[in-house]
Kinemage of the C-alpha trace (Angstrom):
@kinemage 1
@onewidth
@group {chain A} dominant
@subgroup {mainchain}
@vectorlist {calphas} color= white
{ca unk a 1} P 4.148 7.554 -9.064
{ca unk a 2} L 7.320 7.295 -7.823
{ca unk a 3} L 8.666 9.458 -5.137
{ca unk a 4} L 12.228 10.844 -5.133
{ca unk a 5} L 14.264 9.159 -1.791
{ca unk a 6} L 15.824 12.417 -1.689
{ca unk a 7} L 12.662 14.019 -0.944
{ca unk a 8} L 12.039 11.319 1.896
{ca unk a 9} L 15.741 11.842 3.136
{ca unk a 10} L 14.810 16.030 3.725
{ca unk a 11} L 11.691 15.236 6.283
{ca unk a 12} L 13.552 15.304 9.367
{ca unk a 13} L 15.779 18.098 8.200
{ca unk a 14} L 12.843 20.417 7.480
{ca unk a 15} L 10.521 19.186 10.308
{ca unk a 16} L 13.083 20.346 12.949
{ca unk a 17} L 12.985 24.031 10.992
{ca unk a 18} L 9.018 24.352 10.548
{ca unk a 19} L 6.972 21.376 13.388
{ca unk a 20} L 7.957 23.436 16.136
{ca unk a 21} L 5.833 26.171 14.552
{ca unk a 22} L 2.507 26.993 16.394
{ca unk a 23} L -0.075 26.814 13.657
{ca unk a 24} L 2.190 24.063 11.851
{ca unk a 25} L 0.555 20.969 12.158
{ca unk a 26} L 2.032 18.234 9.894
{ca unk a 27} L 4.036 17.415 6.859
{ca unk a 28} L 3.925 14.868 4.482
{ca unk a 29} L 4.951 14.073 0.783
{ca unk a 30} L 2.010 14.525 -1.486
{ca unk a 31} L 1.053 16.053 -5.697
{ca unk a 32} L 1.189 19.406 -6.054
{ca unk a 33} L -1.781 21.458 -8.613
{ca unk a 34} L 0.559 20.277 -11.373
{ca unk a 35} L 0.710 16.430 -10.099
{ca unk a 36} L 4.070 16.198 -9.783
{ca unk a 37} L 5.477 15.597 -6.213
{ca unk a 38} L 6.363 18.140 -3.795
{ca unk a 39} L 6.078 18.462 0.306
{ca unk a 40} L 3.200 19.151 1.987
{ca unk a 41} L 2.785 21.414 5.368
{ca unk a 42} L -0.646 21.150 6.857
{ca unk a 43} L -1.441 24.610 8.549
{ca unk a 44} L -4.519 25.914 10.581
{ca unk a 45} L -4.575 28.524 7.731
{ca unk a 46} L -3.440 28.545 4.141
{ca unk a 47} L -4.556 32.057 4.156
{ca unk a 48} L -2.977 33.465 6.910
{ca unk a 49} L 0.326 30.359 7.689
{ca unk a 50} L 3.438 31.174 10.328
{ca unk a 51} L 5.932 33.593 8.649
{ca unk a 52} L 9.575 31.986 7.820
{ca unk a 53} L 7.833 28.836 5.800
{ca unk a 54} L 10.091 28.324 2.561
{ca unk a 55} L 8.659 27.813 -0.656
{ca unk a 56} L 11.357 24.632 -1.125
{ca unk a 57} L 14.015 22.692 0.643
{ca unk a 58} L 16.540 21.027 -0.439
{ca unk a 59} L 15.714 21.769 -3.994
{ca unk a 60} L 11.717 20.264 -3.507
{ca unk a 61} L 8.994 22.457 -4.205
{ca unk a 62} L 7.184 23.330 -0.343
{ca unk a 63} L 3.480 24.121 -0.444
{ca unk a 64} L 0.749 24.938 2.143
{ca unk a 65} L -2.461 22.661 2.596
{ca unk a 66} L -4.994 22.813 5.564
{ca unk a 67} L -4.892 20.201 8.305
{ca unk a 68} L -5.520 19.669 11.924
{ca unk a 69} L -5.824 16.075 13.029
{ca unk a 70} L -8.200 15.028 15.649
{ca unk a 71} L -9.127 11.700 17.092
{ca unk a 72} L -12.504 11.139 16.662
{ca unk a 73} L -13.826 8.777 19.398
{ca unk a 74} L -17.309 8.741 21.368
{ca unk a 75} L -20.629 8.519 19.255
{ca unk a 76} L -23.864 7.369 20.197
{ca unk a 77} L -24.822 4.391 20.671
{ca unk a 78} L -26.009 1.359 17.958
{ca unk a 79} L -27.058 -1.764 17.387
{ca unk a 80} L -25.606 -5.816 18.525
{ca unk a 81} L -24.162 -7.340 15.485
{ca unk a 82} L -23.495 -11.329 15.790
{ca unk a 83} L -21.543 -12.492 13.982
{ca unk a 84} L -19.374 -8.831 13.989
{ca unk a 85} L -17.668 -7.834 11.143
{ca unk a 86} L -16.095 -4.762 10.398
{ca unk a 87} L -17.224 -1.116 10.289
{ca unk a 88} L -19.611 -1.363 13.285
{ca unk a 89} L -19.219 0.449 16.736
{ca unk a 90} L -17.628 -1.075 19.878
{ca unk a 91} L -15.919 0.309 22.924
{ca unk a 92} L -14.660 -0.134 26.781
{ca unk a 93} L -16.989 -1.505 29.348
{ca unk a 94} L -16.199 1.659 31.512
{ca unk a 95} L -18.843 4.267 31.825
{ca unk a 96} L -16.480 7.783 32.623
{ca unk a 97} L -18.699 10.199 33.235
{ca unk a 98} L -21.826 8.990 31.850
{ca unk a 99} L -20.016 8.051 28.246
{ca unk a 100} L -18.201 5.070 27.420
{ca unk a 101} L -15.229 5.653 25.012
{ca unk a 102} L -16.462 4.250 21.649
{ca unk a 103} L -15.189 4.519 17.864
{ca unk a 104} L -15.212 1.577 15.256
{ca unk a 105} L -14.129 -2.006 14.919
{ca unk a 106} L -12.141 -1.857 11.803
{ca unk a 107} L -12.122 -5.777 10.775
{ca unk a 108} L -11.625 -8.913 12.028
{ca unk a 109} L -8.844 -10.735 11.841
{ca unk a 110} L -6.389 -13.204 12.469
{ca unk a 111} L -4.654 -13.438 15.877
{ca unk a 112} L -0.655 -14.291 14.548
{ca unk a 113} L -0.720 -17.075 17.679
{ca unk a 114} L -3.695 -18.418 17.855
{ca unk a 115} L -5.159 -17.971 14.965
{ca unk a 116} L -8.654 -17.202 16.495
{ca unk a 117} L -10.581 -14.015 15.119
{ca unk a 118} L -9.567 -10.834 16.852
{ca unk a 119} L -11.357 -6.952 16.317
{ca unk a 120} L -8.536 -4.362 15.387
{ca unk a 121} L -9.648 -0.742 16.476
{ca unk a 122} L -7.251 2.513 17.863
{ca unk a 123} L -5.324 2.594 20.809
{ca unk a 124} L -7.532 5.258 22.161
{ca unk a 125} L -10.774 3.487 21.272
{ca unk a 126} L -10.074 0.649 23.411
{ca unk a 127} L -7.799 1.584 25.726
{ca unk a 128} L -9.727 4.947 27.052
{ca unk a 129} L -7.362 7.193 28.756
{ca unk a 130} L -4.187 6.150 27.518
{ca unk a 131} L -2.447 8.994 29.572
{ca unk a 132} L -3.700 7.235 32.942
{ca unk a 133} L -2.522 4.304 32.133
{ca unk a 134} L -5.822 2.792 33.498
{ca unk a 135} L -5.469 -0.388 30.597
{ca unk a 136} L -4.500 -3.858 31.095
{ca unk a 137} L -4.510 -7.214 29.007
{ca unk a 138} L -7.960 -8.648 29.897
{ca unk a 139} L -9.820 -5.738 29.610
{ca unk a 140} L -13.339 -6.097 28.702
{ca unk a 141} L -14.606 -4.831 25.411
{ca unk a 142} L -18.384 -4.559 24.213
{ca unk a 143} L -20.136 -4.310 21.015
{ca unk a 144} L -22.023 -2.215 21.206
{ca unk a 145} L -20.475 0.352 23.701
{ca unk a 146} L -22.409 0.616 27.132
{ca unk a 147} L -25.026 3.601 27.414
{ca unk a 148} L -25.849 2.043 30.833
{ca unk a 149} L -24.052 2.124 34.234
{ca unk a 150} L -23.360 -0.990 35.347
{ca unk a 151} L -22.827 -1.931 31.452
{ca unk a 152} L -24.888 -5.030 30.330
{ca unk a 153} L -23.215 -8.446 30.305
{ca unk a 154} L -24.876 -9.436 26.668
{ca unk a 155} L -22.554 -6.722 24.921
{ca unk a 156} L -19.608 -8.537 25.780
{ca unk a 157} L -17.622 -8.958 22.916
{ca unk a 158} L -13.759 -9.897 23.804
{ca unk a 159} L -11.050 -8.727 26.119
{ca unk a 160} L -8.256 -6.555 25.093
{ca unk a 161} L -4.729 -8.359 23.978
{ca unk a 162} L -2.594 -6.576 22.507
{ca unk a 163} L -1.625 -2.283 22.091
{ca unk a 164} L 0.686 0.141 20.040
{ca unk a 165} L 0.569 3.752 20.623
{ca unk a 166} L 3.389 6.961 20.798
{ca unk a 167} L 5.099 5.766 23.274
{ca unk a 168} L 8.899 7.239 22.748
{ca unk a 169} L 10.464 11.256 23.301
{ca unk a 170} L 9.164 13.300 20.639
{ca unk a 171} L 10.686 13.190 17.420
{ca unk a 172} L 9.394 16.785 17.240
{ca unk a 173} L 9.582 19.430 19.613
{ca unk a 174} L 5.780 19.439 20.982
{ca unk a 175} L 2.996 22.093 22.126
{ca unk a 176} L 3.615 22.714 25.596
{ca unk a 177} L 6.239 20.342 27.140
{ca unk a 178} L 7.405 17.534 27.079
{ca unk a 179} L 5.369 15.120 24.525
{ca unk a 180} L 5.898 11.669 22.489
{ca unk a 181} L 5.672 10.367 19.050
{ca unk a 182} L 5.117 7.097 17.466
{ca unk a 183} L 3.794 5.052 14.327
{ca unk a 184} L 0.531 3.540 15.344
{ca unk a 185} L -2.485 3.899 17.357
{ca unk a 186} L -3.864 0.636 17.134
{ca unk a 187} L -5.416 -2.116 19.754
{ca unk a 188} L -7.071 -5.781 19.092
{ca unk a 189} L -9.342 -7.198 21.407
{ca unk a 190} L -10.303 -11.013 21.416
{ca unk a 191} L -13.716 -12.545 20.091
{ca unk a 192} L -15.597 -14.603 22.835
{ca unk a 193} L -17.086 -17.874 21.748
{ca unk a 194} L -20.566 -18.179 20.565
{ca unk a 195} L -20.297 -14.660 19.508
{ca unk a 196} L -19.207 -15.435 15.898
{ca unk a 197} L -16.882 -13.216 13.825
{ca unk a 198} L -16.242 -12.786 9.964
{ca unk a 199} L -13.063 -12.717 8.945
{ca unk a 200} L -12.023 -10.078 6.631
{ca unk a 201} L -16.027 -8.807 6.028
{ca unk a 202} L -16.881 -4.837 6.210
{ca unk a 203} L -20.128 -3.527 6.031
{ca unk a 204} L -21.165 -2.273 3.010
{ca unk a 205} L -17.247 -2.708 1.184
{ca unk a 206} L -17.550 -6.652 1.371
{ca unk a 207} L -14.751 -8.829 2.094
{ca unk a 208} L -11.225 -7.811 1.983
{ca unk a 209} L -8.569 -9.746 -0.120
{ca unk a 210} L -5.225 -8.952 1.529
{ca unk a 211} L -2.997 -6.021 2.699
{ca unk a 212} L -1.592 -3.363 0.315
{ca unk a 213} L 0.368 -0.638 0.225
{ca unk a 214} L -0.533 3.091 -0.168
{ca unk a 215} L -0.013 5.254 -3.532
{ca unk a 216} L -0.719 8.553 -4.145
{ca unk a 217} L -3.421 9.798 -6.203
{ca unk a 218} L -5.629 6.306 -5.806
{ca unk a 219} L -9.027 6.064 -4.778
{ca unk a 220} L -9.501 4.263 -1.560
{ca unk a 221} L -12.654 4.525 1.232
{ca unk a 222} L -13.750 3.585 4.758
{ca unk a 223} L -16.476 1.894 6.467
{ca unk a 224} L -16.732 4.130 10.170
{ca unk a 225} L -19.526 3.341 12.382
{ca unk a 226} L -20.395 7.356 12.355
{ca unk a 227} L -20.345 8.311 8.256
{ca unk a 228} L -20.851 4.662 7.065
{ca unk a 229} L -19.144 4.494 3.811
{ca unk a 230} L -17.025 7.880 2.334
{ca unk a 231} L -14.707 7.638 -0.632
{ca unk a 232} L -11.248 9.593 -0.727
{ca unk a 233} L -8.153 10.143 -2.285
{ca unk a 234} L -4.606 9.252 -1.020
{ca unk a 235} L -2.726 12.538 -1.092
{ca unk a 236} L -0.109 12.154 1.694
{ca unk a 237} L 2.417 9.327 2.277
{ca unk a 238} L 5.393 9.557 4.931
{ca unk a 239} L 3.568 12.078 7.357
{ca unk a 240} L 4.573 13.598 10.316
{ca unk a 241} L 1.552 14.718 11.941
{ca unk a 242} L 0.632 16.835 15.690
{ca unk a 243} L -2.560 14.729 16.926
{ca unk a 244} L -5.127 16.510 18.829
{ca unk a 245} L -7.821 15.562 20.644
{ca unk a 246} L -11.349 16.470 20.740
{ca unk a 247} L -11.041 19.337 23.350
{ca unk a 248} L -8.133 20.684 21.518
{ca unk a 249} L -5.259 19.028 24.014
{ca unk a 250} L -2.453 17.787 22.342
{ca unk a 251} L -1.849 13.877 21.956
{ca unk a 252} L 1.247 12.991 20.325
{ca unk a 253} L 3.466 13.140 16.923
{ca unk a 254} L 2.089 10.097 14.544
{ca unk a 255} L 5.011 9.492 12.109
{ca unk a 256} L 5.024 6.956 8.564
{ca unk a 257} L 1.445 8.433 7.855
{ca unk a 258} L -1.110 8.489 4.933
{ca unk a 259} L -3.075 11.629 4.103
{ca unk a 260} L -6.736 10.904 2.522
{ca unk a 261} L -8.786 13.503 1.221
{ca unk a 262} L -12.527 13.075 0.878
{ca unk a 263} L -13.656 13.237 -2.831
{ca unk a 264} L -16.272 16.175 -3.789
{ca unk a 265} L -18.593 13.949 -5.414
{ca unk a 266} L -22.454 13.930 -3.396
{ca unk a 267} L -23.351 10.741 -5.192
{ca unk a 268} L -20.463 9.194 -3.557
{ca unk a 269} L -20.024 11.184 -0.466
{ca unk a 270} L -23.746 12.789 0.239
{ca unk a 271} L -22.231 15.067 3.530
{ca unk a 272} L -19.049 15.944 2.053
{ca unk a 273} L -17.151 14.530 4.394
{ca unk a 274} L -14.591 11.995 5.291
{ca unk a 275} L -14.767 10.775 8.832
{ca unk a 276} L -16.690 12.660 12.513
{ca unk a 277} L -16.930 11.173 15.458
{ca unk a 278} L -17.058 7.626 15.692
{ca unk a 279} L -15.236 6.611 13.099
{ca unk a 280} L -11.758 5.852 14.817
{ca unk a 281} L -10.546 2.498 13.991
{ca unk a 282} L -12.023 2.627 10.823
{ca unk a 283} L -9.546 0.397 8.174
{ca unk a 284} L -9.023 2.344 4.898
{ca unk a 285} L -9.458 0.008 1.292
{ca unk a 286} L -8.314 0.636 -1.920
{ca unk a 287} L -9.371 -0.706 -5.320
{ca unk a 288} L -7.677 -4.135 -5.241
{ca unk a 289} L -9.912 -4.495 -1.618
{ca unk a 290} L -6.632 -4.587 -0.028
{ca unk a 291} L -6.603 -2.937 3.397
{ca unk a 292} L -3.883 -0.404 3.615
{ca unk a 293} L -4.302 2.047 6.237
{ca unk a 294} L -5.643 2.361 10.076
{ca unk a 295} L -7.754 5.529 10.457
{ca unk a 296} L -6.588 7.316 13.778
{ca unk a 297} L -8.161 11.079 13.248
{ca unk a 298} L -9.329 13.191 10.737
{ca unk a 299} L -10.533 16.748 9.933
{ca unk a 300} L -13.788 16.479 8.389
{ca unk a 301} L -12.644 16.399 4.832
{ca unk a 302} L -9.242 14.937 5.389
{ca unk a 303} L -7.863 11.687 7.191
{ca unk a 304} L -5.431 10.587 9.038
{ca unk a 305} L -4.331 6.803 8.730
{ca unk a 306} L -1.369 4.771 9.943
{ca unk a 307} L 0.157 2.101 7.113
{ca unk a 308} L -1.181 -0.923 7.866
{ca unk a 309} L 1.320 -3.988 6.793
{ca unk a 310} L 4.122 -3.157 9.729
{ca unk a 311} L 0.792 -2.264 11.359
{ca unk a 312} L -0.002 -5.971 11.179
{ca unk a 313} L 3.251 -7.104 11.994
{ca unk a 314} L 3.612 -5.404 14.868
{ca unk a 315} L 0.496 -6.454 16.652
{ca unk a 316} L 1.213 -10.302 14.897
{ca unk a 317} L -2.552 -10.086 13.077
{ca unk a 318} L -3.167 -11.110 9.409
{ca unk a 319} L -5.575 -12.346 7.237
């Protein structure tokens, strides 16, 4: 379906009016009941939303949907996989506090320069703290994420190369002071030798075929280390979106985002939901088995992913 560029053009007129809202947690361009398109604010609370939202702007209808991103690192612990592929758990070497920062290795890759197989995960997987700046090229990475203090040397999988995360003022005034905004949360860590990698290969999805693009209303699913495989729906594209993190702290603005919202179907998703814990990094397929989206957060029924083709060019990885 094709979405009016006058509808794309009003975003940053009507995010100044409504982000700096407390209980206003996103916006996006989505379907609404009637499938036709119309903007989407994600609220704490359909039921009980801010007072002042408008019903349209700039002659596009304005309607109310729940949402409240949150990363969604740290998860117990699994198993070594050799050769790695995607869909399985990593994470830093560092044990903080007795845990290890862990999510999911999204796929392998292609490093743009080398050409040697690289894992692609969040920002905040493998970088830990991002605030303390505690990260450097080199890093070690292990698969799977230490439970033990000092880690053990046979989980080594790579060392961290490359990084993008919000990294610029707000776009959006923020909770609190201060805050920044930005397009990806996304990280790739090298492969060591002997280890073995497959290219392109998720568990239980099989072996991707290129990069795509987002479209709204397809089918499209994920392979996260915490709900294995979950099915959803694309109902967001162009999203501004407040990030939050586990303990309810604020993280950044994500901007250029894709909504996805589980599908109510137990046969295909048995817990009814779409991501938990664990599942950061997670790459989202659609039908073609194209990858199209980086999963950076997520609110049980509804994730939060970053387009993936500038994703890719930005960090120089392909297929």
């Amino acid at each position: 379906m094709d979405i009016p560029q006058e509808m794309v053009d009003a975003l940053p007129a009507l995010g100044a009016e409504v982000l700096p809202l407390d209980g206003v947690n996103g916006m996006d361009i989505g379907l609404d009941p009637f499938g036709e398109p119309a903007i989407r604010l994600l609220v704490t609370d359909p039921d009980d939303p801010p007072g002042g939202l408008p019903g349209s702007f700039a002659g596009f209808p304005v309607i109310l949907v729940a949402g409240t991103p949150i990363t969604e690192a740290v998860t117990p612990d699994a198993g070594k996989h050799a050769p790695v592929l995607g869909g399985i758990q990593l994470g830093r070497r560092e044990i903080v506090g007795g845990l290890a920062t862990t999510g999911t290795l999204g796929c392998v890759l292609r490093d743009g320069f080398s050409g040697e197989p690289v894992a692609i995960s969040n920002a905040h997987v493998l970088l830990g703290d991002i605030t303390s700046g505690g990260f450097a090229v080199g890093d070690v990475i292990q698969q799977p994420a230490p439970t033990t203090d000092p880690p053990p040397t046979a989980e080594r999988l790579g060392t961290l190369l490359r990084w993008r995360f919000p990294d610029t003022p707000a776009l959006f005034p923020s909770p609190g002071s201060g805050g920044v905004s930005g397009f990806w949360d996304a990280a790739v860590c090298s492969i060591d030798e002997g280890r073995g990698a497959s290219v392109g290969e998720i568990a239980e999805i099989g072996t991707v075929t290129g990069i795509g693009t987002a479209r709204l209303g397809e089918t499209v699913r994920k392979r996260g280390h915490r709900t294995l495989l979950t099915f959803g729906t694309v109902v967001g594209l162009f999203g501004s979106y407040a990030v939050w993190d586990s303990n309810g702290a604020f993280q950044w603005w994500m901007l250029g985002q894709i909504a996805i919202d589980v599908i109510d179907d137990a046969s295909l998703n048995p817990d009814g939901i779409w991501s938990n814990s664990g599942d950061s990094g997670s790459v989202v397929v659609n039908e073609a088995n194209e990858i199209i989206g980086l999963h950076h957060a997520g609110d049980a029924t509804t994730g939060y992913a970053s387009d993936f083709g500038p994703l890719a060019l930005a960090l120089d990885i392909t297929l």
